[in-house]
C-alpha positions, 0 to 999 in steps of 0.5 A, spaced: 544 482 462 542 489 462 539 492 456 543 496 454 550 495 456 555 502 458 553 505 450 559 510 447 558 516 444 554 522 445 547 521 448 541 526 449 538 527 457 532 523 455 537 517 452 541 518 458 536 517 463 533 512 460 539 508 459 540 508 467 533 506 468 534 499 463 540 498 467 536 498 473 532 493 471 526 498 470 520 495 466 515 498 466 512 507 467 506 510 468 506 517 465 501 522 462 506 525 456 508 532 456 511 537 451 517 538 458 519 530 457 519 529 450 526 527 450 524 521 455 518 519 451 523 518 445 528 514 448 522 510 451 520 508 444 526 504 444 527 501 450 524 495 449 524 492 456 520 498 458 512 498 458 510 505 458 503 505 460 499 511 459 494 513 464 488 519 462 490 522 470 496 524 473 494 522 480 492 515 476 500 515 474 501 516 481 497 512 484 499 506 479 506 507 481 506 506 488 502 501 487 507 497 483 512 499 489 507 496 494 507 489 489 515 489 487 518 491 492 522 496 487 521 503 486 515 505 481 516 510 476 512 516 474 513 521 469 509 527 468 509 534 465 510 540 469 506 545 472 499 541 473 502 535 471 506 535 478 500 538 482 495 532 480 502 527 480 502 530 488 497 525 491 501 518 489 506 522 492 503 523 499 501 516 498 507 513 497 511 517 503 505 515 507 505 508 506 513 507 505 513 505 498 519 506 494 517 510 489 521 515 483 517 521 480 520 524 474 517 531 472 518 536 466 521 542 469 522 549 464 529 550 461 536 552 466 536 559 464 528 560 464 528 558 472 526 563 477 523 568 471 516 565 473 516 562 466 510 557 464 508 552 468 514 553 472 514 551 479 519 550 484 519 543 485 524 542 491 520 547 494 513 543 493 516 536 495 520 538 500 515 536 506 511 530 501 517 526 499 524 523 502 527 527 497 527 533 492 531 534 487 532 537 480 537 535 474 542 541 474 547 538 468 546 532 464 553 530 465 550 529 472 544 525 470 547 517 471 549 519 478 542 523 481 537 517 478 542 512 481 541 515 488 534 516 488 534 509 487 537 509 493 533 513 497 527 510 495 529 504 497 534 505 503 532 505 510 523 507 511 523 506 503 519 513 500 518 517 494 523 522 490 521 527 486 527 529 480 525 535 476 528 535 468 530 542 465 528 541 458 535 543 456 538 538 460 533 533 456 535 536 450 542 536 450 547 532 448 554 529 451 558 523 453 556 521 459 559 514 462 553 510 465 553 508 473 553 501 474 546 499 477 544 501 485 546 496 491 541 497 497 545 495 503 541 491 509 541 492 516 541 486 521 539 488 529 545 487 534 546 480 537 546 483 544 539 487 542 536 479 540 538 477 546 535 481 549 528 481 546 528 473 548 529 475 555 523 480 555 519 476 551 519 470 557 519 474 561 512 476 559 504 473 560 501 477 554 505 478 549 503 481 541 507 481 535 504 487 531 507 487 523 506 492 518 511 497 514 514 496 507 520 492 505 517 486 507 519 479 502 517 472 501 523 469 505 523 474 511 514 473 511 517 466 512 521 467 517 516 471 521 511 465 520 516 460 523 518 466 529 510 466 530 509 458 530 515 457 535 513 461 540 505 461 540 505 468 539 498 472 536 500 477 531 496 483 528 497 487 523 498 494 523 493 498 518 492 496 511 498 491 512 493 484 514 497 479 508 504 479 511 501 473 515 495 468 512 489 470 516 487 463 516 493 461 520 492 460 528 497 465 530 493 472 526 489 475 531 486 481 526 487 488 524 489 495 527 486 501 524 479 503 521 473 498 524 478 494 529 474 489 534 473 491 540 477 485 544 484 487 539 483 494 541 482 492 549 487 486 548 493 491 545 492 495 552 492 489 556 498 486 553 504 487 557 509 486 552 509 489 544 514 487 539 512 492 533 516 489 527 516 494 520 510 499 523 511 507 526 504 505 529 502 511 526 495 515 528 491 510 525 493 503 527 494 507 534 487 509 534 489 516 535 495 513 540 490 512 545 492 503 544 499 505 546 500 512 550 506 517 547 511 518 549 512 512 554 507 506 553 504 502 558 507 496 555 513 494 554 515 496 547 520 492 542 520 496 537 524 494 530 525 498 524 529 500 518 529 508 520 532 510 525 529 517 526 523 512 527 525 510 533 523 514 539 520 519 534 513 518 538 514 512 542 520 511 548 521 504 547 524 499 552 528 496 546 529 499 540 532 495 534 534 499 527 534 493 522 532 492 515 526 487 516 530 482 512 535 482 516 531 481 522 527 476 520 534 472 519 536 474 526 528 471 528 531 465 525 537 464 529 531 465 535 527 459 532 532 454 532 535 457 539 528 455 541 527 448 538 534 446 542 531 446 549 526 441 552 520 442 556 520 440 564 518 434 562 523 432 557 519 434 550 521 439 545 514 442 544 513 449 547 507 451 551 509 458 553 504 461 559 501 466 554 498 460 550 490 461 552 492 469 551 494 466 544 488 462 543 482 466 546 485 472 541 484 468 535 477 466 537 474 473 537 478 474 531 475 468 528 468 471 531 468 478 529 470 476 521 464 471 521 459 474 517 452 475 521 446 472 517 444 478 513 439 483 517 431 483 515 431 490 515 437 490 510 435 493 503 439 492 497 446 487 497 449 485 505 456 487 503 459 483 508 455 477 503 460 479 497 466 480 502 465 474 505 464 470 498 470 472 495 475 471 501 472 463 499 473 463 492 478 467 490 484 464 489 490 465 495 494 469 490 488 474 488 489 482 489 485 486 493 485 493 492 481 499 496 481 506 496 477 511 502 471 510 505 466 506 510 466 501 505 472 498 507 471 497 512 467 490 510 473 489 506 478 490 512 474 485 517 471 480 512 476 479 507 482 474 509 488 475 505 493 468 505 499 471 501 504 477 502 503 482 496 496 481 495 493 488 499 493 494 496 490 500 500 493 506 501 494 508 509 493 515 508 487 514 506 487 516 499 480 516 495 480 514 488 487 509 489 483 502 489 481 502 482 489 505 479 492 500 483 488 495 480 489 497 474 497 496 475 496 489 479 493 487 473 498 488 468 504 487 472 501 481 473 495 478 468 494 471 471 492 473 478 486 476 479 485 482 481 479 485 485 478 492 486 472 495 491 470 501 490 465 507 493 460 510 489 465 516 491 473 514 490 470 510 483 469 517 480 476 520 483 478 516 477 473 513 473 477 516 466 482 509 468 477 505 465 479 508 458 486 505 461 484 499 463 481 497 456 486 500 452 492 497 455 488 489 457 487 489 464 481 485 466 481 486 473 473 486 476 472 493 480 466 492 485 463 499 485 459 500 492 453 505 491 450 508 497 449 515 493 452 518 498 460 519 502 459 515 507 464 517 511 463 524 512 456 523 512 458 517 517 461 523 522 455 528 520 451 523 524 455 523 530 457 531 530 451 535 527 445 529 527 440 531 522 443 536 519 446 533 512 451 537 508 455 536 502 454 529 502 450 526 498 450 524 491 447 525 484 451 518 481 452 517 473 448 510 470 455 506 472 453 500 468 452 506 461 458 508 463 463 502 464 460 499 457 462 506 453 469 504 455 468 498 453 468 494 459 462 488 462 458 492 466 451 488 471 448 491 476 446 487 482 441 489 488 441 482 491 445 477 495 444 472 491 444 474 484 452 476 486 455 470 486 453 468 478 455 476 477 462 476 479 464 470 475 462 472 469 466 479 470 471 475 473 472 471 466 469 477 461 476 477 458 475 485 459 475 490 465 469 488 469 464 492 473 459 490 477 455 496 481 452 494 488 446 497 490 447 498 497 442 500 503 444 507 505 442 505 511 447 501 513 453 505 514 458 501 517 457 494 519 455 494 526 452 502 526 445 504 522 443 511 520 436 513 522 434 516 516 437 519 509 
């Protein structure tokens, strides 16, 4: 049962509102307080259902919760004041609509009667938000209040998940009324149409080269089962649309790699040579699509089954041969039905065991996954730390269930190719490509859940967007390990520098704090570490420092990607 249970009486906005987040099984925000929202702060502190974590950022706030949404699957909730508040809170906004995490951002708005008078830190938030979040909207009365946080909830939630934005006028707050609650959000679930599972099945035996490419949000335990199982049935090789590589175990015999930044050579020519796509969750967005060189706009080479839960996503950039709009639970139950359709047949030789003719495609796939995910013995010419070395232990000692956050930069790179991730919920990168996300996100892995471990990489350059965030890390006990890579330079830009204007540096490089000073002034453990084999030992200490730990990695600045070297600095 709800905390609080339909309450009578007069409540002010912020007890109102509150209240319909309790009922809604909310358990944690992230704000930066502000006078705006005063009446919100006040009810929080009775709400004891809710843990209100403070962040020294806005964009950390904003980062935090989308990080939630991607870890729960439920909208994550953010609070910030007006004005600059909202500016800084946008960037966690772009994220989420990028990535598709349900996400509801609250932001203090100047009073109904003050509205268009340019008055302080007014802004008109629909205005703003309107291109960066599925819906925009502000609190117009307070009777109004149980209605429209219940249908950004929906929103948020509905369809492709995102981010709503909800301007509170300070009057509205303030106010008092008696306002019954509404009752707590149901999300319906679409299921694909029989005939359009029936034709799925025809397409795919009818193929020779067939890939599975999953990706998308609104995944769940049970529908990554279902996949599993779909995947097995048939031998099919599955990919992973970018950032999206723990909806299958990649140990697993059936995971071929990742679409994005740092793909293999061989998946990128396998994904062109393919004669069959089904795409499962993902708009094959620029990124996973290699710039939609892999798959050709508007009609793919390829026969295209495309499933997703948005139907404006279907045939926005790619004609599909088969488009099916469907949530992804709901069609994973429906893969199901297939699964056993498939095991009530038998071979020409009166077997059950199903050897489809794409079953060398299947197994070649795999071998250059396996290949181009081992390590290379480390190069002479390598100075400082192989971070390949550091992915690649970690992927073999930490637990299947460790969280592995990223934010921008050639760095993750490493982490992409290197790291295999075992379980569903333990990736956390933004798609869009965010600098700074990582060390946030982490920061929200940790406390929703303490017990797994939580892994953040960092850039000398994403790390300081919100170094702050270890102030937040300490003050509220999160002993995650954040692995800050330090090459004294953005490595990506410079990346492009290189290969666009060779020998003229500009902008890039870096002049960085003493990381290890730093990180013990907030409190934290803190080593530094210039060699493989001194990291190891490093990381267990972190790991079980009892208190936010950061290890720096001095790193050859050479070495800008793992398969590319600048010839100079």
């Amino acid at each position: 049962m709800s905390e609080v249970a339909h309450r009578s009486g007069p409540r002010n906005g912020g007890q109102i509102l509150v209240d319909t987040l309790v009922n809604n099984a909310v358990d944690t925000v992230y704000c930066v307080p502000g006078e705006s929202y005063l009446a919100v702060l006040d009810a929080l502190h009775d709400a004891c259902s809710i843990r209100t974590i403070v962040t020294r950022h806005e964009g950390a706030a904003s980062n935090m919760a989308d990080a939630y949404g991607k870890l729960t699957g439920r909208p994550g909730i953010c609070f910030v004041t007006r004005g600059p508040g909202a500016t800084h809170a946008a960037n966690g906004v772009h994220t989420a609509f990028e990535d598709s995490t349900p996400m509801i951002l609250f932001i203090g708005q100047v009073e109904r009667g003050m509205i268009g008078r340019g008055a302080f830190q007014e802004v008109d938030y629909r205005q703003m938000f309107g291109g960066l979040a599925k819906w925009a909207t502000e609190i117009d009365s307070i009777e109004r209040i149980p209605e429209i946080v219940s249908k950004a909830i929906s929103i948020a939630l509905s369809g492709r998940p995102g981010p709503v934005v909800i301007g509170l006028p300070e009057d509205v707050l303030f106010n008092a009324a008696e306002v019954p609650d509404a009752p707590p959000v149901r999300v319906a679930y679409s299921a694909p149409a029989t005939a359009d599972m029936a034709e799925l099945v025809t397409l795919l035996q009818g193929a020779r080269r067939p890939l599975v490419v999953a990706g998308g949000t609104a995944w769940d335990p049970v529908a990554t089962d279902a996949l599993k199982r779909f995947v097995h049935a048939y031998d099919l090789p599955l990919a992973a649309s970018f950032r999206r590589q723990d909806l299958l175990d990649n140990r697993d015999p059936h995971y071929v790699g990742q679409l994005g930044l740092g793909i293999s050579p061989q998946l990128a020519e396998r994904v062109k040579n393919a004669d069959l796509l089904l795409v499962i969750g993902s708009r094959l967005a620029e990124t996973t699509s290699v710039g939609y060189t892999l798959i050709e706009s508007p009609a793919p080479k390829q026969t295209l089954i495309h499933v997703h839960p948005d139907p404006e996503e279907l045939g926005r950039v790619f004609q599909a041969h088969l488009p099916i709009n469907a949530s992804l639970r709901g069609f994973a139950a429906a893969l199901d039905t297939l699964d056993r359709v498939r095991t009530d047949h038998t071979d020409a030789h009166g077997d059950n065991a199903f050897v489809p003719p794409w079953h060398d495609w299947t197994q070649s796939a795999r071998a250059d996954y396996v290949k181009h995910s081992t390590p290379a013995p480390s190069a002479t010419d390598i100075k400082g730390v192989d971070l390949a070395h550091v992915v690649s232990h970690l992927s073999e000692v930490l637990p299947d269930d460790a969280v592995i956050t990223n934010g921008a930069g050639n760095y993750t790179v490493w982490v992409h190719r290197f790291y295999r991730y075992r379980q569903m919920a333990t990736e956390l990168a933004p798609t869009n490509g965010a600098m700074g996300y990582g060390f946030p996100a982490a920061i929200a892995a940790k406390l929703h859940d303490p017990k797994r471990a939580v892994v953040c990489f960092a850039g000398d350059g994403c790390f300081m967007m919100y170094a702050q965030e270890l102030a937040t890390a300490v003050q509220f006990g999160a002993p995650l390990v954040v692995i800050v890579v330090n090459n004294g330079m953005l490595g990506t830009i410079r990346m492009h520098q290189e290969n666009s204007y060779p020998g003229r540096v500009s902008a890039t490089r870096l002049t960085n704090p003493d990381f290890i000073a730093l990180a013990k002034a907030f409190g934290a453990h803190a080593e530094c570490v210039e060699t493989n084999a001194a990291f190891p030992a490093a990381f267990e200490r972190a790991l079980h420092a009892g208190v936010p730990a950061l290890i720096e990695l001095r790193t050859d600045p050479l070495q800008i990607t793992p398969a590319k070297r600048l010839e100079h600095v």
